[in-house]
PDB file of N, CA, C and O in Angstrom:
ATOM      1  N   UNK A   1     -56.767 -30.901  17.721  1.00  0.00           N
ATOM      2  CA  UNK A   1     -55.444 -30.590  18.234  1.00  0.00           C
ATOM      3  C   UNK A   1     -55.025 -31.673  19.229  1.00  0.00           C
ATOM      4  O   UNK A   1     -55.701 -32.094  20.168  1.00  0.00           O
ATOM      5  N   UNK A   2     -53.678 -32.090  18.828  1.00  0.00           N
ATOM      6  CA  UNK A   2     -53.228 -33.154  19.679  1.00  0.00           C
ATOM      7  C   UNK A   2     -52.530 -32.625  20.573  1.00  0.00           C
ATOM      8  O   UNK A   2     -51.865 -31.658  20.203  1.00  0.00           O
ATOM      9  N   UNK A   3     -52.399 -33.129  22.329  1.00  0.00           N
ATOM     10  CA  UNK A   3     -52.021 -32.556  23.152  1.00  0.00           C
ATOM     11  C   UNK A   3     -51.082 -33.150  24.256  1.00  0.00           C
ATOM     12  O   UNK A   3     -51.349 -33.787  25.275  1.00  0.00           O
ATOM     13  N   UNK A   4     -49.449 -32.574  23.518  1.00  0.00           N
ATOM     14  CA  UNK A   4     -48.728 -33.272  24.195  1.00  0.00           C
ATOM     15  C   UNK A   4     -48.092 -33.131  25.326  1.00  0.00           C
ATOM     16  O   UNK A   4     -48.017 -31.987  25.776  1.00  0.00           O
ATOM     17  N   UNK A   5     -47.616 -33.987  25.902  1.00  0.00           N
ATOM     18  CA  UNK A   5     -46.807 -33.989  27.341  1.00  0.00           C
ATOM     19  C   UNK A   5     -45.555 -33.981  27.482  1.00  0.00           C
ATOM     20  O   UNK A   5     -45.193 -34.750  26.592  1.00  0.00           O
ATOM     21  N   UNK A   6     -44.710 -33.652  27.969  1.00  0.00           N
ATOM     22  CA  UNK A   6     -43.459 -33.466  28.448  1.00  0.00           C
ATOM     23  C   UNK A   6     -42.606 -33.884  29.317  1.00  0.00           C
ATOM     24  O   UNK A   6     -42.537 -32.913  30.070  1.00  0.00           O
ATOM     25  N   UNK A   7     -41.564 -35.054  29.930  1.00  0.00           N
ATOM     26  CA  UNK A   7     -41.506 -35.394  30.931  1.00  0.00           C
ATOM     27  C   UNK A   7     -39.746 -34.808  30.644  1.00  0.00           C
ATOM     28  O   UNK A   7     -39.155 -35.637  29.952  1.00  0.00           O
ATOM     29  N   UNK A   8     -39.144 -33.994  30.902  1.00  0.00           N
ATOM     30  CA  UNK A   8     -37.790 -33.561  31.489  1.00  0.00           C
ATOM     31  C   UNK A   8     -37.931 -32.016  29.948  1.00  0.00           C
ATOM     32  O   UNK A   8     -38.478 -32.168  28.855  1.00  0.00           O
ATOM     33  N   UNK A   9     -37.394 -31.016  30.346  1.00  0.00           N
ATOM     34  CA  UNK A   9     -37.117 -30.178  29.558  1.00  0.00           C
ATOM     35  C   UNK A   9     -35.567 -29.611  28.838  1.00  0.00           C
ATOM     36  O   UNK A   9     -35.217 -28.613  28.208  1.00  0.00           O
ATOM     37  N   UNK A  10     -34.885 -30.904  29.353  1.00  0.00           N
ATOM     38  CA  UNK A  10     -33.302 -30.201  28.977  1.00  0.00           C
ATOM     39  C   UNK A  10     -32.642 -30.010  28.065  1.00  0.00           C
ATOM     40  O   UNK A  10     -33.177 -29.392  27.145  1.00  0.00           O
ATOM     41  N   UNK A  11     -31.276 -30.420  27.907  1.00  0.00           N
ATOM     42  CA  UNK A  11     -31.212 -30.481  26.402  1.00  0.00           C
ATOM     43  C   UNK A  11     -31.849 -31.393  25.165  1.00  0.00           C
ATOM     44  O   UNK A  11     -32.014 -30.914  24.043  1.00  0.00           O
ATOM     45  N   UNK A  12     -32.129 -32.528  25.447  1.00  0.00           N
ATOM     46  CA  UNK A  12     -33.393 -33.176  24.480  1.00  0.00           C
ATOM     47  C   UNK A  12     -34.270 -32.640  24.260  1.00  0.00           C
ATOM     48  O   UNK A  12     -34.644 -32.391  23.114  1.00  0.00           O
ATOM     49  N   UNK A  13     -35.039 -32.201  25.618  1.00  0.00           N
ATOM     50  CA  UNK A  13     -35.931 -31.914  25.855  1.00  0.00           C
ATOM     51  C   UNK A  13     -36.168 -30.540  24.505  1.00  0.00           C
ATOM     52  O   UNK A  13     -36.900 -30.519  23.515  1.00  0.00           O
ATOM     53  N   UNK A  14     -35.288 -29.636  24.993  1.00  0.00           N
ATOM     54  CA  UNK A  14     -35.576 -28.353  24.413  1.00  0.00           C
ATOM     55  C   UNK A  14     -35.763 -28.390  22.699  1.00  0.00           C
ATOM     56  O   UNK A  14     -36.237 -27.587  21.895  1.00  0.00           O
ATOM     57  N   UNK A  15     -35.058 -29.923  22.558  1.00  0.00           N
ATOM     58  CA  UNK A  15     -34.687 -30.423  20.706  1.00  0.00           C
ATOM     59  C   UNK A  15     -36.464 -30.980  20.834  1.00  0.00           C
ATOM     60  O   UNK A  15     -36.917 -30.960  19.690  1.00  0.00           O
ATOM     61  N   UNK A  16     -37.050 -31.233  21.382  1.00  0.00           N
ATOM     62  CA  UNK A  16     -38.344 -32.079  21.216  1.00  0.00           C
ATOM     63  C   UNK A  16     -39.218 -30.818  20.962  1.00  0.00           C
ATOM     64  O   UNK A  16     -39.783 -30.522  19.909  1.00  0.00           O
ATOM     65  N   UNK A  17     -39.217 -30.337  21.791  1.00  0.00           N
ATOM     66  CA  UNK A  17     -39.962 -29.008  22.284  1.00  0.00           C
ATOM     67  C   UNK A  17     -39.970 -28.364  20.364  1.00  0.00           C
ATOM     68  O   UNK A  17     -40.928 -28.175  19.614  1.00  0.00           O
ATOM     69  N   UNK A  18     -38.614 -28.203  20.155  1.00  0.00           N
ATOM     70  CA  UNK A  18     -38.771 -27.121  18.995  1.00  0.00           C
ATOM     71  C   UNK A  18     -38.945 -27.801  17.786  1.00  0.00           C
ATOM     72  O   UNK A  18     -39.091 -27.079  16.799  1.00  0.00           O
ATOM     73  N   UNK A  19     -38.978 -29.693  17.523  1.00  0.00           N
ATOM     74  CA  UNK A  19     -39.444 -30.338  16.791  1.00  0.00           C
ATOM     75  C   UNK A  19     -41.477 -30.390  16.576  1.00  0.00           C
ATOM     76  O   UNK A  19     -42.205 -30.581  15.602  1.00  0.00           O
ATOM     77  N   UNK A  20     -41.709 -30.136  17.905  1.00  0.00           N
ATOM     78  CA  UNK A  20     -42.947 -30.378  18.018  1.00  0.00           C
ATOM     79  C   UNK A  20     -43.951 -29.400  17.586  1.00  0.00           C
ATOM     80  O   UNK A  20     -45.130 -29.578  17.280  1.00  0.00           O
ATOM     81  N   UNK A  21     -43.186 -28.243  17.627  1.00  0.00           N
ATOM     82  CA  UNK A  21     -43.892 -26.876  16.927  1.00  0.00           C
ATOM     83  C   UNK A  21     -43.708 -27.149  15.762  1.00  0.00           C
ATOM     84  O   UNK A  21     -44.555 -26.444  15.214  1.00  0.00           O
ATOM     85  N   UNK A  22     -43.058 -27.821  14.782  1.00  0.00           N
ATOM     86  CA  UNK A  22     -42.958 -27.655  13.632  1.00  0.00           C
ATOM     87  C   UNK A  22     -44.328 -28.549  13.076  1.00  0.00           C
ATOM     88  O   UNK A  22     -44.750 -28.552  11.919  1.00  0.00           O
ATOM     89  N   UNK A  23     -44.831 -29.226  14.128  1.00  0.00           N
ATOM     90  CA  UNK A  23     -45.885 -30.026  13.625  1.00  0.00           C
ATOM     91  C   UNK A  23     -47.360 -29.507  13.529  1.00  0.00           C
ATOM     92  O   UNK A  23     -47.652 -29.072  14.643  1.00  0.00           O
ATOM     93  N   UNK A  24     -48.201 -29.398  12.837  1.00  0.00           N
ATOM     94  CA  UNK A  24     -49.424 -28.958  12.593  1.00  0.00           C
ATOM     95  C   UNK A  24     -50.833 -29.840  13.847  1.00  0.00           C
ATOM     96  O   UNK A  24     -50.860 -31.069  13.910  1.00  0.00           O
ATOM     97  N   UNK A  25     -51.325 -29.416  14.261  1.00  0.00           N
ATOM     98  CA  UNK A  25     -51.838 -29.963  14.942  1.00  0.00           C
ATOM     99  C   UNK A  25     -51.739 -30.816  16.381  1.00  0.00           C
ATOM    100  O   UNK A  25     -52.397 -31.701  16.929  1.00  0.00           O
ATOM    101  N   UNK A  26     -50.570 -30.058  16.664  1.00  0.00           N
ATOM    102  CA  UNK A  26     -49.856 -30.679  17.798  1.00  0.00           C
ATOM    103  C   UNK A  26     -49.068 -29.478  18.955  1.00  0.00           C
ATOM    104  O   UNK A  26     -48.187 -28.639  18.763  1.00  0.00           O
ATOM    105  N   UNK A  27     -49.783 -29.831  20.076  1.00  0.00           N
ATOM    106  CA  UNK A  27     -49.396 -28.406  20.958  1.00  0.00           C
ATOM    107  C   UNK A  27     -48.800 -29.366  22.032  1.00  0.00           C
ATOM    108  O   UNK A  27     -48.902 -30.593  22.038  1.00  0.00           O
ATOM    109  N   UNK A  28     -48.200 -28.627  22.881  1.00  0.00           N
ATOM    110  CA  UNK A  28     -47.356 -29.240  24.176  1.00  0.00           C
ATOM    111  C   UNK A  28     -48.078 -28.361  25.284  1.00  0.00           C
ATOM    112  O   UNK A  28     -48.151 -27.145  25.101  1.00  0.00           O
ATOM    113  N   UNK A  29     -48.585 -28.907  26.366  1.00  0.00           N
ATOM    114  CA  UNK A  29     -49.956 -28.592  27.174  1.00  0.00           C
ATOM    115  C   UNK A  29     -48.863 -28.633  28.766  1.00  0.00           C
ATOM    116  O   UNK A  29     -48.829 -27.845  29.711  1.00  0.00           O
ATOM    117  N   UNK A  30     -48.241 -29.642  28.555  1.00  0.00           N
ATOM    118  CA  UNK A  30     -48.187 -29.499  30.014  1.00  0.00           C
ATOM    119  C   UNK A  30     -46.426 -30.471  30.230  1.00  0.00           C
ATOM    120  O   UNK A  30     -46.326 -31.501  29.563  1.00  0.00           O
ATOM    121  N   UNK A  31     -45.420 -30.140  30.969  1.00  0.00           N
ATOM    122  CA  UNK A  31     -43.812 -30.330  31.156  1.00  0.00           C
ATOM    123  C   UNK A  31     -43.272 -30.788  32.822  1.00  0.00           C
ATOM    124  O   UNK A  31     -42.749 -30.123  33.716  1.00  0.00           O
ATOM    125  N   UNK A  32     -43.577 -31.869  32.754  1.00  0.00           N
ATOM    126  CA  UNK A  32     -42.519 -31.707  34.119  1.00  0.00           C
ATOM    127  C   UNK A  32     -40.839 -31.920  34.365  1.00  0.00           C
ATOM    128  O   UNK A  32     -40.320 -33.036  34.380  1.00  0.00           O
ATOM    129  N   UNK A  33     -40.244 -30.910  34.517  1.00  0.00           N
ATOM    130  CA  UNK A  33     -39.352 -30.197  34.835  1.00  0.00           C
ATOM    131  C   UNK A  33     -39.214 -29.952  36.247  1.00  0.00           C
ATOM    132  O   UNK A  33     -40.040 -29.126  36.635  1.00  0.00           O
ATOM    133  N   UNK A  34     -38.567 -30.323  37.011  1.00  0.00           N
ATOM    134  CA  UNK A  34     -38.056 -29.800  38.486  1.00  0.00           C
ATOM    135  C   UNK A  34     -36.629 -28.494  38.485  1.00  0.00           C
ATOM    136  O   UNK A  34     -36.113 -27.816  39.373  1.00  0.00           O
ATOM    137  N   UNK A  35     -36.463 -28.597  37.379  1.00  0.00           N
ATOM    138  CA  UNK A  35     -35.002 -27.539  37.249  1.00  0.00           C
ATOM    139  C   UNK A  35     -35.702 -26.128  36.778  1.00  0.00           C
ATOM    140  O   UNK A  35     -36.287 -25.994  35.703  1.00  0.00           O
ATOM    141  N   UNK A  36     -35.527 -25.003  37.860  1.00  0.00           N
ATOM    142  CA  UNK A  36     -36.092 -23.800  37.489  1.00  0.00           C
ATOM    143  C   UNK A  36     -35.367 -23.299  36.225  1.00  0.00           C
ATOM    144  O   UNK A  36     -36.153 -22.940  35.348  1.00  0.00           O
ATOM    145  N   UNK A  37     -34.068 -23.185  35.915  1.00  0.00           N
ATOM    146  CA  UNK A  37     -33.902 -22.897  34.838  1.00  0.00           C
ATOM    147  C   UNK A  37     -34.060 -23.509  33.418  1.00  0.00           C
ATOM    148  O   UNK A  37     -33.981 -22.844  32.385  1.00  0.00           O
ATOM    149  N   UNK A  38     -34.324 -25.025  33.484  1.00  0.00           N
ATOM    150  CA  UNK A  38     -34.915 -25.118  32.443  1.00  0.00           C
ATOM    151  C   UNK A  38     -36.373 -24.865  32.368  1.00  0.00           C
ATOM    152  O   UNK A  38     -36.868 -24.421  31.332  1.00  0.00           O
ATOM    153  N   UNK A  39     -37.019 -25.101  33.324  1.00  0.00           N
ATOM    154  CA  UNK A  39     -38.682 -24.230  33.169  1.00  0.00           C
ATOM    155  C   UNK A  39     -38.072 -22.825  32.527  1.00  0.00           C
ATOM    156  O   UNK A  39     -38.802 -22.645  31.552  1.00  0.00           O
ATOM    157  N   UNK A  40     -37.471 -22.143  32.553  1.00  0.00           N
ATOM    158  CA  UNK A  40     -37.308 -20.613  32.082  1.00  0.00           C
ATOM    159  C   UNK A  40     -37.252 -20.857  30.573  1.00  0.00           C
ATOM    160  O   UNK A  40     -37.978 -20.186  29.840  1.00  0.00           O
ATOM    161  N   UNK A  41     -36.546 -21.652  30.143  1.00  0.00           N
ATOM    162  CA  UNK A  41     -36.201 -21.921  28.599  1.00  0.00           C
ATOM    163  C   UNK A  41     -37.492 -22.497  28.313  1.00  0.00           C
ATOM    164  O   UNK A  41     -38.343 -21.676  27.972  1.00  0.00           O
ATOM    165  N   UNK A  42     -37.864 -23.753  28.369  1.00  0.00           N
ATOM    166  CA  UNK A  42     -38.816 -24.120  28.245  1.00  0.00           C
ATOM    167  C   UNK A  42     -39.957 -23.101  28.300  1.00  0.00           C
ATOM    168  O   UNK A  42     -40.331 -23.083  27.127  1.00  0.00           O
ATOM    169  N   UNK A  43     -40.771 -22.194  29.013  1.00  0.00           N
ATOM    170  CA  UNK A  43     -41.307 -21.340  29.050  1.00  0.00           C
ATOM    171  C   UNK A  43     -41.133 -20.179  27.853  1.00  0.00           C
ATOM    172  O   UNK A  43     -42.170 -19.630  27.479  1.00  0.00           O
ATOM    173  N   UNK A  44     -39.530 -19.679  27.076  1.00  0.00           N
ATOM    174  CA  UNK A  44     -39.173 -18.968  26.257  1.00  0.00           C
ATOM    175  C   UNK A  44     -40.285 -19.631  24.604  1.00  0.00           C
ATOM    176  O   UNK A  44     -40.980 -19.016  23.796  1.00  0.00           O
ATOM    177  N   UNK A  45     -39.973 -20.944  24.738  1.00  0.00           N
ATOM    178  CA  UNK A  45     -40.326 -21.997  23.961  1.00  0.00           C
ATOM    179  C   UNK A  45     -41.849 -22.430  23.429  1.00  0.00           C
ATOM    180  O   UNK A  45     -42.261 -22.670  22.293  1.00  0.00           O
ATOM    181  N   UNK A  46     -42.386 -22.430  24.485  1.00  0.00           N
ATOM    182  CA  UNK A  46     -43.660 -22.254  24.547  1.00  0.00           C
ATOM    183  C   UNK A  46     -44.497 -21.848  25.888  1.00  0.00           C
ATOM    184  O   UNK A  46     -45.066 -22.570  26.706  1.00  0.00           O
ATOM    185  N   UNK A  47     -44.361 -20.367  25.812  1.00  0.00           N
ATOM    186  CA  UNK A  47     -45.089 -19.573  26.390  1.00  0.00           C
ATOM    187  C   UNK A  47     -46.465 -19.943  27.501  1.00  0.00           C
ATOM    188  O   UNK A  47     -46.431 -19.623  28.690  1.00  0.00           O
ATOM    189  N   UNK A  48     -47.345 -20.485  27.019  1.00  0.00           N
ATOM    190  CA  UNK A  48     -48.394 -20.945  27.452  1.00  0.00           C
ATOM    191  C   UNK A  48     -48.600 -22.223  27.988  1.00  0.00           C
ATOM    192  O   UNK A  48     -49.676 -22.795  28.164  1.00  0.00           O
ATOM    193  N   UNK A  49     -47.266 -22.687  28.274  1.00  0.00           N
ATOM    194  CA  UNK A  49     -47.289 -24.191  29.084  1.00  0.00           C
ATOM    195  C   UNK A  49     -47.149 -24.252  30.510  1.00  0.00           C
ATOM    196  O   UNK A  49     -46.491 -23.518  31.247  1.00  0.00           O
ATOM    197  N   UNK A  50     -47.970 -25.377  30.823  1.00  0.00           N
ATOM    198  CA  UNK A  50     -48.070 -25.283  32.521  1.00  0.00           C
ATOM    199  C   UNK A  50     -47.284 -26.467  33.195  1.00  0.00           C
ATOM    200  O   UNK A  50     -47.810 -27.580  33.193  1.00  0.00           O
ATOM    201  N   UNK A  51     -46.188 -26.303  33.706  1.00  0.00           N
ATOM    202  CA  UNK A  51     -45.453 -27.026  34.422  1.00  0.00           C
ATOM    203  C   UNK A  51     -45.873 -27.883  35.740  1.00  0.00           C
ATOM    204  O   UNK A  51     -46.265 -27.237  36.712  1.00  0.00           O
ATOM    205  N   UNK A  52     -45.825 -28.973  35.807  1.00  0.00           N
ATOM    206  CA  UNK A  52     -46.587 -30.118  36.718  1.00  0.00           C
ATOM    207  C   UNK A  52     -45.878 -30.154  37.695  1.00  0.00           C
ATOM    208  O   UNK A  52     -44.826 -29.604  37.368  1.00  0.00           O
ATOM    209  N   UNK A  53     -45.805 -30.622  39.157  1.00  0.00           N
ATOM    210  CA  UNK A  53     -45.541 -30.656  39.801  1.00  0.00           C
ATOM    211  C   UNK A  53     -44.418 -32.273  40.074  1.00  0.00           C
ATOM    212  O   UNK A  53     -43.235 -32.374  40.399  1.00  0.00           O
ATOM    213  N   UNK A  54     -45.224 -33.069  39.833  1.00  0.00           N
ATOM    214  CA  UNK A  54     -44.654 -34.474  39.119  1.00  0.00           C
ATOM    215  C   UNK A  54     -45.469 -35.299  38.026  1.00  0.00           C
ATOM    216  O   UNK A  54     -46.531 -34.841  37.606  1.00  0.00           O
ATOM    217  N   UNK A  55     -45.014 -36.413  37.605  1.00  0.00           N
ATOM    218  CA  UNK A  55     -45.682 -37.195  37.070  1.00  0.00           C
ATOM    219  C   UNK A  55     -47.060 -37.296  37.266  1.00  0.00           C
ATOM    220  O   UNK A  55     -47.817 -37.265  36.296  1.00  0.00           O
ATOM    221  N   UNK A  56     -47.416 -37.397  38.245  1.00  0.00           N
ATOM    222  CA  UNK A  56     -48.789 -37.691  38.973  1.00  0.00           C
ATOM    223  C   UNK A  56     -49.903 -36.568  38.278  1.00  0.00           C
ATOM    224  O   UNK A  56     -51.054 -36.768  37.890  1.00  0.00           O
ATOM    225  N   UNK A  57     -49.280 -35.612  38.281  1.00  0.00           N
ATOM    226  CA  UNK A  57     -50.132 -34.069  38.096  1.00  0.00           C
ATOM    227  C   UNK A  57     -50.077 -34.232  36.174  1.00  0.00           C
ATOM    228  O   UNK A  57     -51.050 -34.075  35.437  1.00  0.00           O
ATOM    229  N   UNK A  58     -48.789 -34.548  35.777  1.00  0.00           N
ATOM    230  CA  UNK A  58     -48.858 -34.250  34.305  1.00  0.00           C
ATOM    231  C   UNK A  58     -49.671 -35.517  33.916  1.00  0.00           C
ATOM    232  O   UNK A  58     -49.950 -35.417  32.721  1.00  0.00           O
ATOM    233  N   UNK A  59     -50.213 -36.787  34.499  1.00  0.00           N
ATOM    234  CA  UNK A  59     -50.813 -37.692  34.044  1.00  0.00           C
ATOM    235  C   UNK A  59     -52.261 -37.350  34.179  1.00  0.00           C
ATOM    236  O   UNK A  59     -53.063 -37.710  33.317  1.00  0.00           O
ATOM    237  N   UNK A  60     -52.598 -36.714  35.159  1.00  0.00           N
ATOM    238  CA  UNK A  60     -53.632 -35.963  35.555  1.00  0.00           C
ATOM    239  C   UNK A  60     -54.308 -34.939  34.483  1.00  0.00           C
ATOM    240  O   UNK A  60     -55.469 -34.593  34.698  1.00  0.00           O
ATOM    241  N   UNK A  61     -53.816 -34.579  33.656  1.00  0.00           N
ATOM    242  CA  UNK A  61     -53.920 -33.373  32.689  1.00  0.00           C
ATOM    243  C   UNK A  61     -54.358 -34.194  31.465  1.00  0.00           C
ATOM    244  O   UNK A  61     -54.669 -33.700  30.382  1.00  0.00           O
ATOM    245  N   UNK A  62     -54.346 -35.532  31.768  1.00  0.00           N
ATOM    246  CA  UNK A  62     -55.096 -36.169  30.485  1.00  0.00           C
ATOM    247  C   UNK A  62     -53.843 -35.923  29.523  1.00  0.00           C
ATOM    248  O   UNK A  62     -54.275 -36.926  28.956  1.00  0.00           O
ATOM    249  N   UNK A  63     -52.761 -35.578  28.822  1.00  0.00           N
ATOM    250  CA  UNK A  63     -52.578 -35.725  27.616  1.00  0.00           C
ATOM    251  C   UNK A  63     -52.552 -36.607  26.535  1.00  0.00           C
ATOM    252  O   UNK A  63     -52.431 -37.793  26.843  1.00  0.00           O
ATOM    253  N   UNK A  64     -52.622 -36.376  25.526  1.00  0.00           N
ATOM    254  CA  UNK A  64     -52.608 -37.132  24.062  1.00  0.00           C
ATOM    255  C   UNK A  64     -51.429 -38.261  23.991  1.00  0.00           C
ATOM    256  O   UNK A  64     -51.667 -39.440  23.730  1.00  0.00           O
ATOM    257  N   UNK A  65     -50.007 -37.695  24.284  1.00  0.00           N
ATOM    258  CA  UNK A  65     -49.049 -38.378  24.159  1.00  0.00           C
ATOM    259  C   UNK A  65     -48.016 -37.961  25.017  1.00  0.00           C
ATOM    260  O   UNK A  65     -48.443 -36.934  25.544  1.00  0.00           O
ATOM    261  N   UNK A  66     -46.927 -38.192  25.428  1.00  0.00           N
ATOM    262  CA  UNK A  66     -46.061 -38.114  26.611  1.00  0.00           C
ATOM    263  C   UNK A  66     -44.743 -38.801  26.166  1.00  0.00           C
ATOM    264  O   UNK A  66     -44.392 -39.976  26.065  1.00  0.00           O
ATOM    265  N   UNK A  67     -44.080 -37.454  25.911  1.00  0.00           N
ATOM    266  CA  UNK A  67     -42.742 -37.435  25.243  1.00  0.00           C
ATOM    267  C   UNK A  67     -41.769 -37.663  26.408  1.00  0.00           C
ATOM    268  O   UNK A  67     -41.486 -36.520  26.767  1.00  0.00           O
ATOM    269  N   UNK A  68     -41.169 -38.445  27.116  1.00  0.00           N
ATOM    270  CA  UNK A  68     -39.910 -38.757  27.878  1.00  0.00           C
ATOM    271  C   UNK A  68     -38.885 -37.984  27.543  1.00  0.00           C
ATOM    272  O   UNK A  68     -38.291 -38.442  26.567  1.00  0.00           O
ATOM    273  N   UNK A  69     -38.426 -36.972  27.967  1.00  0.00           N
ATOM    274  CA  UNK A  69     -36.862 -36.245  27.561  1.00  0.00           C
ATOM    275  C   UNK A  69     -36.123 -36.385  28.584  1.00  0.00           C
ATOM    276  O   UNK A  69     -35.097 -35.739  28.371  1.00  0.00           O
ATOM    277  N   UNK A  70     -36.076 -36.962  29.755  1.00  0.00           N
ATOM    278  CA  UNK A  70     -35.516 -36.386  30.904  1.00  0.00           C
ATOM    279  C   UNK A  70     -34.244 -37.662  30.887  1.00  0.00           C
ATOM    280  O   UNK A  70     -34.171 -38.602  30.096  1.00  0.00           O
ATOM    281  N   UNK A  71     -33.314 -37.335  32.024  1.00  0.00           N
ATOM    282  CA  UNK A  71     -31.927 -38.090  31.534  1.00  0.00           C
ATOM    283  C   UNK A  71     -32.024 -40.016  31.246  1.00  0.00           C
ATOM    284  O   UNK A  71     -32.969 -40.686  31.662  1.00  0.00           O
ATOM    285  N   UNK A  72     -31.332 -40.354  30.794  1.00  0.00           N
ATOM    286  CA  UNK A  72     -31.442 -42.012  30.732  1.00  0.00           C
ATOM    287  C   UNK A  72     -31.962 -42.988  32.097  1.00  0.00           C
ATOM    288  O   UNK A  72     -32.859 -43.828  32.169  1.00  0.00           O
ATOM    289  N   UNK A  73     -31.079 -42.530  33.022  1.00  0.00           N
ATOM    290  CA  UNK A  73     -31.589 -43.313  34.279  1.00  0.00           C
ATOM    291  C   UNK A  73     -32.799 -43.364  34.770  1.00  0.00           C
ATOM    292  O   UNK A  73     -33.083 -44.350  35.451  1.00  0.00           O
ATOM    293  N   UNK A  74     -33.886 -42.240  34.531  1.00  0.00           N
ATOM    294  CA  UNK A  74     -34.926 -41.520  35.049  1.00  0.00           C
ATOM    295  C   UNK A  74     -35.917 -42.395  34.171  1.00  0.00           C
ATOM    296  O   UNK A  74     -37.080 -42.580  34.532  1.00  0.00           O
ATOM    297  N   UNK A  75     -35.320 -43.001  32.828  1.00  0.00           N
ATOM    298  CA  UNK A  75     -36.572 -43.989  31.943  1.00  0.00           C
ATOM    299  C   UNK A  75     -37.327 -44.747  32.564  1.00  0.00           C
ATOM    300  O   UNK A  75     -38.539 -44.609  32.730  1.00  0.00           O
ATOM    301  N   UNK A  76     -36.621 -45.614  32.948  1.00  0.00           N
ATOM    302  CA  UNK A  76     -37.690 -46.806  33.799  1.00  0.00           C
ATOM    303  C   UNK A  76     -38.305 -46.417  35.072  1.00  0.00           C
ATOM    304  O   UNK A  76     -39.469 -46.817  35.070  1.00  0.00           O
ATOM    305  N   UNK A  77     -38.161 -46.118  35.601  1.00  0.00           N
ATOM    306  CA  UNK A  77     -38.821 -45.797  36.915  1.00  0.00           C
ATOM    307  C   UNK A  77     -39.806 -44.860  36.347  1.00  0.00           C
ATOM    308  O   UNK A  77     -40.672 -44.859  37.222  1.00  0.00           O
ATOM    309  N   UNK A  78     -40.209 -44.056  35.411  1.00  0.00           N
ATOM    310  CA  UNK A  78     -40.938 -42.865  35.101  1.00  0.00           C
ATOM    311  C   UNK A  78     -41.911 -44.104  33.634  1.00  0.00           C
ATOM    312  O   UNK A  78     -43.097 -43.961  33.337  1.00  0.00           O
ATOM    313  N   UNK A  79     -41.224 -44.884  33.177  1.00  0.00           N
ATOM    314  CA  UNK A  79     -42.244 -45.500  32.685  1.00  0.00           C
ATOM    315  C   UNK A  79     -43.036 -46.409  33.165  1.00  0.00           C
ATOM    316  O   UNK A  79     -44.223 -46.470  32.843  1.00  0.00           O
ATOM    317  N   UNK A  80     -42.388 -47.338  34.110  1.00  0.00           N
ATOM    318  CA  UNK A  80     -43.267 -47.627  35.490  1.00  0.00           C
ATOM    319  C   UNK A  80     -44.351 -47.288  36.305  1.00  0.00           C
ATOM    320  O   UNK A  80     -45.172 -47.947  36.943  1.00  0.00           O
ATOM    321  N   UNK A  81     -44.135 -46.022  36.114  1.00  0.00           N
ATOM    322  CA  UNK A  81     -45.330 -44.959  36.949  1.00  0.00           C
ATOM    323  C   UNK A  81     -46.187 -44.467  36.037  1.00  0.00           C
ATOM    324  O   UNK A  81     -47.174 -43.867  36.464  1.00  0.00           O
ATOM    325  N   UNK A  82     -45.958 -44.644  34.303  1.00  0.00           N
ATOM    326  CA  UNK A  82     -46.919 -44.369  33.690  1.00  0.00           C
ATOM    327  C   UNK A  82     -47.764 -45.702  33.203  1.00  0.00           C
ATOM    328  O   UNK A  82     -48.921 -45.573  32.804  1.00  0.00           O
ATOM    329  N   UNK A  83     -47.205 -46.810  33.251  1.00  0.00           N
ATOM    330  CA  UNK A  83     -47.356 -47.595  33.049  1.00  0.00           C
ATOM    331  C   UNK A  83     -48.652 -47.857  34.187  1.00  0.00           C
ATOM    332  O   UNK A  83     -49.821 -47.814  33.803  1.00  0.00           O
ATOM    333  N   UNK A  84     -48.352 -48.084  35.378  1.00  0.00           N
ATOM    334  CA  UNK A  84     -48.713 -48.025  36.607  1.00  0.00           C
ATOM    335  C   UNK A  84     -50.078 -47.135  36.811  1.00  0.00           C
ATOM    336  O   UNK A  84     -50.868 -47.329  37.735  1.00  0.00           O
ATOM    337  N   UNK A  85     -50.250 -45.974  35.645  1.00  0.00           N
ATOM    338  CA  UNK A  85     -51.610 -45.597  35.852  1.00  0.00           C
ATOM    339  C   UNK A  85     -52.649 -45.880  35.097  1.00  0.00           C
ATOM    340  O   UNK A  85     -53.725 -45.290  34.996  1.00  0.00           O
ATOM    341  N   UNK A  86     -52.260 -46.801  34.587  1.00  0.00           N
ATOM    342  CA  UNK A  86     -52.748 -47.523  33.263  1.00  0.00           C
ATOM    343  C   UNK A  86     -53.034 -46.605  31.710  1.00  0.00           C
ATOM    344  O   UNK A  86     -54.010 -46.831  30.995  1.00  0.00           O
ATOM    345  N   UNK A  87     -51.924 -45.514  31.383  1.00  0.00           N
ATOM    346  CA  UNK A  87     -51.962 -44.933  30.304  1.00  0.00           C
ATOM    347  C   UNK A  87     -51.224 -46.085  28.689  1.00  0.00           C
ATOM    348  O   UNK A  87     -51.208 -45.614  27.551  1.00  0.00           O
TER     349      UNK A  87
END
């Protein structure tokens, strides 16, 4: 089982989220989200996911792969920092 990551849950986000279930062997483990109401949806979505505190924490969780959803501006600086931990 491949175990993916989440970085924004919104409206992309929620299109990734329900693409990713359709895939066999592929679970979504862990989302960072700062917007309580999209944690609520997101949560509707997949139940058993644990929401990170920031980047730092969801890089921490080890995942498989690390899906970027969060708005355009937020790209570089958030790939920077993944970049930056040497993933």
């Amino acid at each position: 089982m491949k175990r993916y990551a989440l970085i924004g849950s919104g409206m992309m986000g929620q299109e990734h989220l329900k693409n990713l279930a359709l895939l066999s062997g592929v679970e979504v483990t862990h989302v960072y989200e700062p917007d309580v109401m999209m944690q609520a949806r997101t949560r509707a979505l997949v139940p058993e996911v644990t929401f990170c505190q920031d980047i730092g924490a969801l890089l921490a969780a080890a995942p498989d792969a690390i899906v970027i959803a969060s708005p355009n501006y937020c790209h570089a600086e958030q790939l920077a920092e993944i970049a930056a931990s040497g993933r």
